[in-house]
N, C-alpha and C positions, 0 to 999 in steps of 0.2 A: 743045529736043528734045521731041518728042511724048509722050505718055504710051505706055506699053507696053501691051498688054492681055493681061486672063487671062480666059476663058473659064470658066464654071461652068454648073452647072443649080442653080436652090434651090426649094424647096417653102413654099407658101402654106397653112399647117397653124394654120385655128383649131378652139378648141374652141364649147362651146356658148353661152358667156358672152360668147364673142366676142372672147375672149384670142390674139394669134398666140405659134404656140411659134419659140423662137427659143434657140441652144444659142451655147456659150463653149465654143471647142477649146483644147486643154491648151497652157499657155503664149503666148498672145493673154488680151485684156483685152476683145475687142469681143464682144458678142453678135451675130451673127447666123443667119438663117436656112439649115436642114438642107440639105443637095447638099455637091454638090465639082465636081472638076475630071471631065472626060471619062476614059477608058481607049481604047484605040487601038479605031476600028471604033466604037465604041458612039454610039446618037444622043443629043440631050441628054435623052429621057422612061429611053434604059435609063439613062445615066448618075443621074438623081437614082432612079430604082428603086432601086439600087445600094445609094447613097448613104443611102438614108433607110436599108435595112435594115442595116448597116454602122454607122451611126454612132447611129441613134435606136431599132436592132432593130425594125422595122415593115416590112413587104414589101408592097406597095403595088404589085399589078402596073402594067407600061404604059399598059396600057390605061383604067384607072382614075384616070389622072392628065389632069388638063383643061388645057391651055395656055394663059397669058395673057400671052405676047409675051415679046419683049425688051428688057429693062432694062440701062440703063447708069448706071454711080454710080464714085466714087473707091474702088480696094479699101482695106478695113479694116484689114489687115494687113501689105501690100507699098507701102509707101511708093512716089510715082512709077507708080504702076499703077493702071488703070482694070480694074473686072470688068466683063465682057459675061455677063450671065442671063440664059438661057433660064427664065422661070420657071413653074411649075406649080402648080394647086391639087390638094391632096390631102386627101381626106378618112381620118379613124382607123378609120371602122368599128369605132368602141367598143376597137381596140387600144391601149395603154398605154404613151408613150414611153418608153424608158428610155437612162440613159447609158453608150455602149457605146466602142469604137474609141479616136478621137484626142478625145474628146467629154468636157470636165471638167465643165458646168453645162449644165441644162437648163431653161428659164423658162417661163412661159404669160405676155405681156406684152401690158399696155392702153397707149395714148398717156400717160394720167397716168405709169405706170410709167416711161417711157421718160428722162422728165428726170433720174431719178436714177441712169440705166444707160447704161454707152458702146453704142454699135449703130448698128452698122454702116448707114455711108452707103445704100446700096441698101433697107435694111427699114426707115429712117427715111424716106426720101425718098417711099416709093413703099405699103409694107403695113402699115404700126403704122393699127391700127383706130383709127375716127374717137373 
């Protein structure tokens, strides 16, 4: 049987050190990158707009988010599922994430970092800085 797919948008948020942030939703173990799922109607730039101010409190309009394709990876959380990401860079404009919504842990993560942290197939594969 095929994998199933979920659809997301996630954001591509480093800082100046060259850290990507990357959050742990309450009750998962994985870290990965800020977005979610769509809402009926919305495209994937409103859906991670949404999403970053919702789970990291940062509003980041549409327009201010830069596209860099679509990534496919195993999802982290739904066993048997592939996510499809739409994903985006976004810049803080000095704004301060914080942890809000469905959002238990918040990180700024290097490659070193990564050995010692589970994270999610997709921000391993494709964004943990060189």
């Amino acid at each position: 049987m095929p994998d199933r797919v979920i659809h997301v948008s996630a954001a591509v948020i480093t800082d100046d050190a060259g850290r990507l942030l990357l959050v742990r939703k309450a009750g998962t173990t994985a870290f990965m990158q800020p977005g979610g799922k769509p809402e009926r109607g919305e495209s994937p730039a409103e859906t991670l707009s949404r999403e970053l101010e919702e789970e990291i409190g940062v509003r980041i309009p549409v327009g201010d988010l830069r596209p860099l394709g679509s990534y496919t990876a195993h999802a982290a959380n739904e066993p048997g599922f592939l996510v499809v990401a739409e994903v985006f860079e976004a810049d803080l404009d000095g704004a301060v994430p914080v942890i809000a919504a469905e959002i238990e842990e918040l990180r700024w993560v290097t490659r070193a970092d990564a050995s010692e942290l589970e994270i999610a197939p997709l921000a391993r594969t494709y964004f943990l800085p060189v």
